[in-house]
N, C-alpha and C positions, 0 to 999 in steps of 0.2 A: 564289185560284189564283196571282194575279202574287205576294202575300207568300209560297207555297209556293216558287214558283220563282225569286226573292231569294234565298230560302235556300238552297235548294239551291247555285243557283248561288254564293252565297257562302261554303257550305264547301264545293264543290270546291275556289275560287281558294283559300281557306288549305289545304288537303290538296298544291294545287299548289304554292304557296309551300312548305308544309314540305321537301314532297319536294327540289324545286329547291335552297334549303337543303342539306338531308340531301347531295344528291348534289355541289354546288362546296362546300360548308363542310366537310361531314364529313371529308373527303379530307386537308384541308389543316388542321384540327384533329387526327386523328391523327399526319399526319407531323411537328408540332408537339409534340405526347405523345413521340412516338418521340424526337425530338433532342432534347425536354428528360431524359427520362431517358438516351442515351445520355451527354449531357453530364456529368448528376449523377455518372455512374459515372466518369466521368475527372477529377471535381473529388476524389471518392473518390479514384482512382491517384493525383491527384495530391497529397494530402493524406500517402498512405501513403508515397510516397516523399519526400517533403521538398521537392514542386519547387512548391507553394502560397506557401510564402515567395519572397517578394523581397526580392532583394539592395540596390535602391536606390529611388529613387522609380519610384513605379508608379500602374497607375487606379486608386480609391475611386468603385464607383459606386452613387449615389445612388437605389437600386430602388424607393422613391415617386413620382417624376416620371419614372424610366426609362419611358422608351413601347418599346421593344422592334424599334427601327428596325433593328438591326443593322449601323447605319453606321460603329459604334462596331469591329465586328471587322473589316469590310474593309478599313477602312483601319488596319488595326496590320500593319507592315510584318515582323511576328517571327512574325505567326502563333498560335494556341492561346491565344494570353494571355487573350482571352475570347471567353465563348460565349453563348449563350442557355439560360436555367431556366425555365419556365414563362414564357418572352417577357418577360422581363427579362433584360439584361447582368450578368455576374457573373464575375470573376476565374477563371480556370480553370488556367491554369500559370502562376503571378505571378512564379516563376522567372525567365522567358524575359524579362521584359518589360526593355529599356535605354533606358526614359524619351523616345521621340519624341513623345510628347504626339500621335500623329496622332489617338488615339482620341476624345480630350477634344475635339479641333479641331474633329472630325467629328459629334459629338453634337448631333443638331438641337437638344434642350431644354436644354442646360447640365448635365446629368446625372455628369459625371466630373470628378470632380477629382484631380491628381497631387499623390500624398501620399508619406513617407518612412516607414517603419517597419511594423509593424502593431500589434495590441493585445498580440500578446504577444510580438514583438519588435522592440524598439527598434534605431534607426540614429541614431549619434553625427552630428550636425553642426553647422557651423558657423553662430553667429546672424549673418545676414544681412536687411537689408531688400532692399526692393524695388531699390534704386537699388544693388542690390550691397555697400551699404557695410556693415560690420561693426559691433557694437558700439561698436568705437574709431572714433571720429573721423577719416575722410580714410586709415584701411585696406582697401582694396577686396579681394573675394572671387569670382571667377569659374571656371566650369568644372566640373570631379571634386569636385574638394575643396568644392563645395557642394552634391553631389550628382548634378551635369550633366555624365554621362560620357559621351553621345553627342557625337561630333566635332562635326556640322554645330552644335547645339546649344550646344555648348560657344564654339564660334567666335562666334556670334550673342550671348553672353553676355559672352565677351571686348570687343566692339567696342561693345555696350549701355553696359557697365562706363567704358570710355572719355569717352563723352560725355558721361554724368553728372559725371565726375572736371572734364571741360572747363569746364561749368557751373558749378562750385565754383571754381574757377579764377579764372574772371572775374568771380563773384560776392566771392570774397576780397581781389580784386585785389592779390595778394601784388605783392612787391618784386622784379625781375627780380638774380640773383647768379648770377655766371658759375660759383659751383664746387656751385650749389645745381640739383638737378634738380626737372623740375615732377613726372614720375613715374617709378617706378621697377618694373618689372612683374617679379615673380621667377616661372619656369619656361616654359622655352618650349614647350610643348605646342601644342593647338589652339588654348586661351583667349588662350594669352601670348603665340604669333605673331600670334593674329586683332589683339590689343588694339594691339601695335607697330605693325601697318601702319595702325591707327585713330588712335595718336597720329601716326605722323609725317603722314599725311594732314591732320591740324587743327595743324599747326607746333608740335607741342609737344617740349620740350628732355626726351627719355624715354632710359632704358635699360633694357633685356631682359638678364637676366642665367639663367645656369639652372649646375643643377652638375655637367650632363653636357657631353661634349665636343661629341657628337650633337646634334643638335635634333627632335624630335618628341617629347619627354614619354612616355608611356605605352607608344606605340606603337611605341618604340625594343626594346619584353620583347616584343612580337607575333612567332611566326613568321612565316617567308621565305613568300609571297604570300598570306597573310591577307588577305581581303577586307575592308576598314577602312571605307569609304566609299563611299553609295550617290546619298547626295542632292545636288542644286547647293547651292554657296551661293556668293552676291557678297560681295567684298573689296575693303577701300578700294583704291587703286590698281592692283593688279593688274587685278580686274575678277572676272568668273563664274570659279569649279571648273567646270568644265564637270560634267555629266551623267553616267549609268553607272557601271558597279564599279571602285574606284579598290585596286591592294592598298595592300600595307604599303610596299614598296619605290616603288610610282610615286606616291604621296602624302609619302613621304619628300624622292622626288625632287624633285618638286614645291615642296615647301618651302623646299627648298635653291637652286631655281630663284627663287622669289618673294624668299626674302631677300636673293640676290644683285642680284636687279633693282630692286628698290626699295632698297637698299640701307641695310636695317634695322642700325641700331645694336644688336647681338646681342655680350652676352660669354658664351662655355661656359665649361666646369670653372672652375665660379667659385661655390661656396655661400654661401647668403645662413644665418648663422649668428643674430643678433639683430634685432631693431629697436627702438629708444629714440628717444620722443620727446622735446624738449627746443627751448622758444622758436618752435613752432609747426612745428619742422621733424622731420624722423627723421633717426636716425644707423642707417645700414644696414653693420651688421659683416659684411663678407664671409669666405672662408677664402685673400683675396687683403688686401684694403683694405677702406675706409670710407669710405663714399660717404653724399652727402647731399640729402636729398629732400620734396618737398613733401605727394605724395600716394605709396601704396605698392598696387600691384596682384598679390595672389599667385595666382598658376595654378599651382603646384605638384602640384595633385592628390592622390592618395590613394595611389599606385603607389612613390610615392618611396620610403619604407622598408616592404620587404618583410614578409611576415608567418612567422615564423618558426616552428619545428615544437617547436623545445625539448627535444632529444632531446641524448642524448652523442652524440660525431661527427660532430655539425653543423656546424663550422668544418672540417672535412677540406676541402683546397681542390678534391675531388671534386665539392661540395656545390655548386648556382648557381642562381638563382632568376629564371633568363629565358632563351631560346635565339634565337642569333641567326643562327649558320652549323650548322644540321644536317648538311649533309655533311662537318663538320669531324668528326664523332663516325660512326666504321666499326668493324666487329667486337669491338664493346662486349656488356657486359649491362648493361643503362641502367632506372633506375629513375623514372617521374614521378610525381611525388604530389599529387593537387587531382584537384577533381571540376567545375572549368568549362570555357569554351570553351579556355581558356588551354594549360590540360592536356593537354587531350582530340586540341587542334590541335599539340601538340606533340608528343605520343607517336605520332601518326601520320606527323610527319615525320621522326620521328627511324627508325620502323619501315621508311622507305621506304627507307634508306642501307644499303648493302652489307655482310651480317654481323652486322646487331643483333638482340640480342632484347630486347625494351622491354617491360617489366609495369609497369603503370599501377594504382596503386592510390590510393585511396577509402576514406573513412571510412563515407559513410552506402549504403545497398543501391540507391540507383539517381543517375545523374547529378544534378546539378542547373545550373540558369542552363544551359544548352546549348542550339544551336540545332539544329533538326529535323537539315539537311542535317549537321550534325558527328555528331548521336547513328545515323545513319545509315551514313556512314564508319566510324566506331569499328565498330561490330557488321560490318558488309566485312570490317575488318582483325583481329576478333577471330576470325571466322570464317575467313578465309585463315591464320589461326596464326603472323600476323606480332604482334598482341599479346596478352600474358595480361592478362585483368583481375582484380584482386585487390578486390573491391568489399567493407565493413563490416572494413578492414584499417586497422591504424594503424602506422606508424613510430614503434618502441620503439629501438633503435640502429642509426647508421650506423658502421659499421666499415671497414679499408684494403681488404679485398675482398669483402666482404658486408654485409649489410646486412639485419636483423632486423624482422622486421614481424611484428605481432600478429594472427591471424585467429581470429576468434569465440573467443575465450579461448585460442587454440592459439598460441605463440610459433615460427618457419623462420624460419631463415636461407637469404637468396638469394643468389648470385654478384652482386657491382655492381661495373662503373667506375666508373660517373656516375649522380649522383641530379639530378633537375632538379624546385625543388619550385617549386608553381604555388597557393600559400593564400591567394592577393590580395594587398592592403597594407591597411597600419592610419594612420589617421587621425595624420597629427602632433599628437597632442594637448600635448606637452610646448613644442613652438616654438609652437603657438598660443596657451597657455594664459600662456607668457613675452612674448607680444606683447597680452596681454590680454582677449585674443578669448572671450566666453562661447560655452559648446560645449553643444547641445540635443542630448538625445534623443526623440526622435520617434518618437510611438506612433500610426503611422495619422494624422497630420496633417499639413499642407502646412509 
């Protein structure tokens, strides 16, 4: 009688158990089902429309020790970049992704790694090691042009780059020459102001040279209150960026502020044309003089020379490849051409100015690289019929008052004042390759 009532009583308790089971697991296994396929379907859209690739480094994640934390997506500060598949992390709009590394940071198991390219398309860059330096000897590499186009990033890689250079320094124990500099940092962007306020902090005899008059690098082509900058970062002598949304214009400011207060050795419109070494030193040709130096820091970036469409009528001085005063441009028909945030942000302010009509055209059928909040505005502005989108259109000629574009095999002609084309920039490969810089391309690897 007691081994009948064992039993019993012991498959109720597992009938209990299943149930119990059944009713908190089931629940939370389907709604698991459900977002893993709603995800697959948006890895789908996003495949179909071209917003799968990435533009520069991005996560690789490692889906044999992925554990399916999800810490990996909350903290990515873009949004969409990944999602969960079957409770695994997985690239979802690799598009979006502008390299903060919060994903990788946040991965309890070490599961992400930020890589350049992918398997089937490659990103040219520069060989760098760890310590920034270059294949040459005492050439340093920080910022865009190694990949790291996030400001606060960028910054953090300028001022890294510095201390390493210090280290070599005193380990070379070179010769002090009053007309010999110990560095020379070319563009002043994020990397190359962060790196200036890093040498003169540590007494070192540097110059910042860049070959705009302006200073801010990249963010000189951003339009008027583009949001630039979200995160703190500490700087040598100044101190904190403070916190919160910084635009274009008040991170400008900014800068202009911090150069004057520490009063950074900065030369503008000054191109850095060669560099030769010779007796342990560089001979740095500029498009002024010839300055000479010990160690060479380029922050130049990738923005520097635009990327060109290659069409006749491209030199019409109608033609400009950055916007800086949109209210300067009224009762235009204005044309932009790119498909990223660049674009996207620009045909929106140039729509908001009195009397324009802006058509915004695209080569492939849906944005790419764009952030949620821009592809958001655009469809506003498309729908108020402030702009045309001409999306799987190419620019065949720019002409004195129109300007030809190609849509699905059909050749129109549009009315243009102004084209403002937004295609990136292309890697100096010609000044690096004369400075001897080997240049990788990178398929899916760090």
């Amino acid at each position: 009688m007691d081994m009948l009532l064992n039993f019993v009583i012991g498959h109720i308790t597992l009938i209990a158990g299943v149930v119990i089971i059944a009713v908190v697991v089931g629940p939370y296994l389907l709604l698991q089902n459900r977002g893993s396929k709603k995800m697959s379907r948006e890895i789908e859209r996003a495949k179909q429309y071209g917003l799968s690739e990435p533009a520069t480094i991005h996560p690789k994640v490692n889906r044999a020790i992925c554990i399916g934390s999800g810490s990996c997506i909350n903290a990515c500060p873009e949004k969409d970049v990944l999602g969960l598949v079957d409770n695994k992390a997985e690239a979802v709009y690799a598009s979006r992704c502008v390299g903060h590394g919060a994903c990788a940071r946040a991965c309890p198991v070490g599961a992400i790694d930020l890589v350049f390219g992918t398997e089937k398309r490659g990103v040219d860059i520069p060989q760098v090691q760890p310590n920034f330096e270059t294949n040459m000897e005492r050439i340093f590499i920080a910022g865009e042009l190694g990949g790291m186009g996030l400001i606060r990033n960028a910054m953090t890689q300028g001022m890294e780059a510095v201390t390493y250079i210090e280290e070599d320094l005193k380990a070379g124990n070179f010769p002090k020459e009053p007309d010999v500099y110990d560095l020379i940092i070319v563009g002043a962007g994020p990397a190359g102001l962060a790196a200036s306020l890093a040498a003169k902090s540590k007494n070192l005899n540097y110059l910042l040279v860049d070959q705009e008059e302006e200073f801010g690098g990249a963010i000189l082509s951003y339009p008027r209150a583009k949001v630039v900058m979200t995160r703190p970062v500490e700087v040598p002598i100044y101190g904190k960026i403070r916190t919160g949304e910084l635009s274009k214009e008040q991170l400008l400011a900014l800068w202009k502020d911090i150069i004057a207060k520490a009063q950074l050795k900065v030369q503008g419109n000054e191109k850095v044309l060669s560099l030769a070494r010779e007796d342990g030193k560089f001979t740095v040709k500029t498009s002024k003089r010839e300055l000479m130096t010990r160690f060479v820091l380029l922050a130049i970036g990738r923005r520097g020379t635009p990327r060109k469409l290659g069409v006749p009528g491209e030199k019409l001085p109608k033609v400009m490849y950055r916007l800086l005063e949109p209210e300067h441009y009224t009762g235009q028909n204005i044309l932009v051409v790119g498909g990223g945030d660049s674009a996207v942000e620009a045909a929106i302010a140039l729509a908001r100015q009195e009397g324009n009509a802006v058509t915004l055209s695209y080569r492939s059928p849906a944005f790419s690289r764009i952030k949620p909040g821009n592809q958001a505005r655009i469809d506003a502005a498309v729908k108020a019929g402030k702009v045309t989108l001409m999306m799987e259109s190419n620019v065949k000629e720019i002409r004195e008052r129109d300007v030809v574009l190609e849509l699905k095999g059909q050749a129109a002609a549009i009315p243009n004042d102004s084209v403002f084309v937004f295609a990136g920039g292309i890697l100096p490969n010609d000044f690096l390759k004369a400075c001897g810089i080997a240049i990788e391309t990178k398929f899916g690897t760090r």
